[in-house]
C-alpha positions in Angstrom: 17.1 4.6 -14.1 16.8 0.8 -13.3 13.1 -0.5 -13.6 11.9 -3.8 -12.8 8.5 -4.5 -13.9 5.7 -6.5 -12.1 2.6 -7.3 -14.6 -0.3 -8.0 -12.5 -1.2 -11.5 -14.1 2.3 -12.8 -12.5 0.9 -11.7 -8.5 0.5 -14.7 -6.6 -2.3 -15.7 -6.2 -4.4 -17.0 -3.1 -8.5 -18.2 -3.8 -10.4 -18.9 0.0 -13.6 -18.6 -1.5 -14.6 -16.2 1.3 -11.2 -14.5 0.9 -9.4 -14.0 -2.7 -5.9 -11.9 -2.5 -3.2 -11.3 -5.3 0.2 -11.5 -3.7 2.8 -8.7 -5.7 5.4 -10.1 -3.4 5.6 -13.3 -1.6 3.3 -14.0 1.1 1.8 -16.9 2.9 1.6 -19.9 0.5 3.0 -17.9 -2.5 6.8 -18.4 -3.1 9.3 -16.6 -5.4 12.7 -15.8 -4.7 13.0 -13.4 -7.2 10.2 -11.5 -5.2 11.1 -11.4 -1.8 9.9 -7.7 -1.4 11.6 -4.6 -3.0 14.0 -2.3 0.0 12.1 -2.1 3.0 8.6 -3.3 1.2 7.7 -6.5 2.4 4.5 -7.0 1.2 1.6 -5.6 -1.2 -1.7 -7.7 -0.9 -4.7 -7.2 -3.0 -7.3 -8.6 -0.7 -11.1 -9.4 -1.7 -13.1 -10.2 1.4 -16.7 -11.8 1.1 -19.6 -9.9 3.6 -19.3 -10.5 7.1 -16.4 -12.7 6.8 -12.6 -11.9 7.4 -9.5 -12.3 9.5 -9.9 -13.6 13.0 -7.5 -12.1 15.8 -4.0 -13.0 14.9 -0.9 -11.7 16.2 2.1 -9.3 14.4 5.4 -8.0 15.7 8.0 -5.3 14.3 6.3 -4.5 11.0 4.7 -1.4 9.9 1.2 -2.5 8.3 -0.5 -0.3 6.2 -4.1 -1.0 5.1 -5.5 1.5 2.0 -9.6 0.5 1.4 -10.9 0.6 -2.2 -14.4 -0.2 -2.0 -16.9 -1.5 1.1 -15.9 -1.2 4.9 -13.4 -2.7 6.7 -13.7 -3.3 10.5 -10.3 -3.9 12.5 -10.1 -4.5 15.9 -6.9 -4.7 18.3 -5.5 -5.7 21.5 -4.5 -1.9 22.2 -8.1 -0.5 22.5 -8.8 0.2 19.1 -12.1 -0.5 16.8 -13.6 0.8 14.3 -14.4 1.2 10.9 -11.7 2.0 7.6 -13.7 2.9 4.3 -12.5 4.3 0.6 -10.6 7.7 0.9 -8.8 6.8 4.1 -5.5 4.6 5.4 -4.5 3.2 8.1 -1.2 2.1 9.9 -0.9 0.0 12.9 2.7 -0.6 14.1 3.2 -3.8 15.5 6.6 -3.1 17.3 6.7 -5.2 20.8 3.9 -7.4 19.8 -0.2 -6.5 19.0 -3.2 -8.5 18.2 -5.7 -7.6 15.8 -8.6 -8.6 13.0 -9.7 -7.7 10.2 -13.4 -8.2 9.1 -15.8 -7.2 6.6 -17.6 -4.1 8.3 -21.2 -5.1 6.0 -22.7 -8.4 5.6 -24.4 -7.1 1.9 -21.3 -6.6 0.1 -17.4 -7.3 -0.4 -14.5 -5.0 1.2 -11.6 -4.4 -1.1 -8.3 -3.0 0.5 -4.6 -3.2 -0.1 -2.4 -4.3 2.5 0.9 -3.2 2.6 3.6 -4.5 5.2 6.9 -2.4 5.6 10.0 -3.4 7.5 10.7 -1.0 10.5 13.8 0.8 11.3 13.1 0.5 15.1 12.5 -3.4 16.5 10.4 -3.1 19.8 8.8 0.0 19.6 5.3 0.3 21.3 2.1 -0.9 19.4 0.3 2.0 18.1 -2.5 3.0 15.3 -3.7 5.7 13.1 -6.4 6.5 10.8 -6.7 9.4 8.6 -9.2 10.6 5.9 -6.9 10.9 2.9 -9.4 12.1 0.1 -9.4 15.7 1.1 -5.3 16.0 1.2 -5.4 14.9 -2.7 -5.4 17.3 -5.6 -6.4 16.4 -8.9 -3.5 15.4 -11.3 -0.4 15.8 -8.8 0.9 13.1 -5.8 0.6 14.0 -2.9 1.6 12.6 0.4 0.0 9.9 2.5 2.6 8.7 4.5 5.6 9.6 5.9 8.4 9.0 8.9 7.3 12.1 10.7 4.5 12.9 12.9 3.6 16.3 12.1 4.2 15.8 8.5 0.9 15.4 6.0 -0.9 11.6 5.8 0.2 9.3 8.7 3.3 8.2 9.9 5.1 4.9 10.4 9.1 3.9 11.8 10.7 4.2 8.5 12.9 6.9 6.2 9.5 5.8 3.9 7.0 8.0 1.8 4.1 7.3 0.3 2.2 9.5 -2.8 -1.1 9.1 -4.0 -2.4 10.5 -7.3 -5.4 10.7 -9.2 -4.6 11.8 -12.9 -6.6 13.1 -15.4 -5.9 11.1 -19.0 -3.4 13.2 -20.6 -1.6 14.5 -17.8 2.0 14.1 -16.9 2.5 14.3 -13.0 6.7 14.1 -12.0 8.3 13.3 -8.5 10.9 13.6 -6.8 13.1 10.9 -4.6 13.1 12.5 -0.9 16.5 10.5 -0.1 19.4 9.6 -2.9 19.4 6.0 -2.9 15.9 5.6 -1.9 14.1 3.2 -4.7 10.2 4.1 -5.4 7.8 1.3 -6.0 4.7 2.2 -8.2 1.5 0.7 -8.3 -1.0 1.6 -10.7 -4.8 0.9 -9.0 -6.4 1.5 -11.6 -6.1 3.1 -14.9 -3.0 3.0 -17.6 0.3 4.9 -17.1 3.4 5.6 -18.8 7.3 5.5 -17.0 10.0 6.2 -19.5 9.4 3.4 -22.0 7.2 0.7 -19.6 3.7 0.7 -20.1 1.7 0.4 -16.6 -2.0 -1.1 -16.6 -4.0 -2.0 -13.5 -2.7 -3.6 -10.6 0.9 -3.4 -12.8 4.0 -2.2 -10.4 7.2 -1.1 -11.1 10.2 -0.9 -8.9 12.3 2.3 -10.3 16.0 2.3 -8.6 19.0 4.6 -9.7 16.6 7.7 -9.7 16.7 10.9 -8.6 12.8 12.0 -10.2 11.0 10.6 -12.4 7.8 11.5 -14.6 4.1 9.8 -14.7 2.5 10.0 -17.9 -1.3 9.1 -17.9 -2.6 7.4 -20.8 -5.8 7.2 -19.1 -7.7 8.3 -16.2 -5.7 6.7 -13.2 -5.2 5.9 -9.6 -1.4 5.6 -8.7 0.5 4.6 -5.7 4.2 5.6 -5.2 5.9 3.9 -2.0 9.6 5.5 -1.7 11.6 2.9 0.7 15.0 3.0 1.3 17.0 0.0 -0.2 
C-alpha cells in the first residue's frame, strides 16, 4: 500500500474576511505542483462563510461538484431552475457538463455555514447540467462507511459521471471499520472531518487526508470518536 499524507496545517490557505477556505489541493490563488489533485479529485475546499454573505452567480463547465454541509445552511441557486436550501446530514452534486450558472450563499444572516466542496473530473465532457440533493444522515450506520456517492443512479447516496464512490463513517473510539476498493487500480482519498484515526502506521487528526494507492482494502482504526470521508477515484 502506497500512502501519501496531507497534514491539515499544509492546506492552502485563502482569508476573505467574509469568506475563509483551506485549500487540500490547489485552487484559486493557492499553488503547488506537488498537489494538483489526487486521480480524478480535483479539488477538496474547506469553506467558512460569514452570515448572509457568499458566492455570487458564477459559471462552471464539465466538473462534477460536490458540496457536503457541516454546520449552518447553505442556499444555492442555478441557472437550471434550482433553489433551495443544503444543511448538515445532506449532499449535494450539481454537474456542470455543457455549461451551468449558480451561487452559493449563506442561507442565515445570524450565523456562519460550513461545507466542503469537492470538485471531481468527469468521464463524460458535455453532458447536460443537472442537480441532486439527498438527506444522507438516515443511510449512515454507526461505526461502518457507507455509501454517499456513486456512478449509478439507482445505487444508494447520489450519483455523478464518474467510476467514483464516496463512504462516509461515523466511528465510535475504539472501533476498527475496513473497506474495500470497488475497482483494482482505483486510489481512495481519506479525509478525517473530525476526530483521530489510524491507517496502517499514519496517524490521521482533523481535517488530515491521506491518498492510499496500490490497495485492494484497507482498515480504519478510530482512536477517537470520528467523522471520516473516503472518496474512491480512479487514477
Amino acid at each position: 500500500m502506497k500512502t501519501t499524507l496531507h497534514k491539515a496545517d499544509t492546506r492552502g490557505n485563502a482569508d476573505h474576511g467574509w469568506l475563509k477556505s483551506k485549500h487540500t489541493f490547489s485552487f484559486a490563488n493557492y499553488y503547488n505542483p506537488e498537489r494538483m489533485g489526487f486521480g480524478a479529485l480535483r479539488v477538496i475546499n474547506d469553506d467558512f462563510v460569514e452570515g448572509s454573505r457568499g458566492f455570487g452567480t458564477h459559471p462552471h463547465r464539465d466538473m462534477e461538484i460536490i458540496s457536503i454541509p457541516t454546520s449552518g445552511k447553505l442556499a444555492h441557486k442555478d441557472t437550471i431552475g434550482t433553489d433551495g436550501i443544503i444543511e448538515s446530514g445532506e449532499i449535494q452534486v450539481m454537474s456542470a457538463g455543457t455549461g451551468i450558472a449558480h451561487s452559493e450563499m449563506n442561507g442565515n444572516a445570524g450565523e456562519p455555514v460550513r461545507f466542503f466542496q469537492i470538485w471531481v473530473m468527469p468521464n463524460k465532457q458535455g453532458v447536460a447540467p443537472r442537480y441532486q440533493q439527498l438527506k444522507i444522515a438516515d443511510m449512515l450506520k454507526p461505526n461502518e462507511f457507507g455509501q454517499i456517492l456513486s456512478p449509478n443512479p439507482d445505487d444508494a447516496g447520489v450519483w455523478i459521471h464518474q467510476d467514483a464512490w464516496f463512504h462516509m463513517g461515523n466511528l465510535d473510539k475504539g472501533v476498527t471499520a475496513p473497506y474495500s476498493l470497488k475497482n483494482k487500480g482505483d486510489g481512495v482519498y481519506v479525509f478525517v472531518i473530525e476526530g483521530k484515526v489510524k491507517i496502517g502506521e499514519q496517524v490521521l487528526d482533523t481535517r488530515d487526508g491521506l491518498g492510499i494507492e496500490d490497495a485492494d482494502a484497507f482498515d480504519v482504526e478510530a482512536l477517537e470518536d470520528s467523522r471520516v470521508l473516503l472518496m474512491e477515484v480512479p487514477m
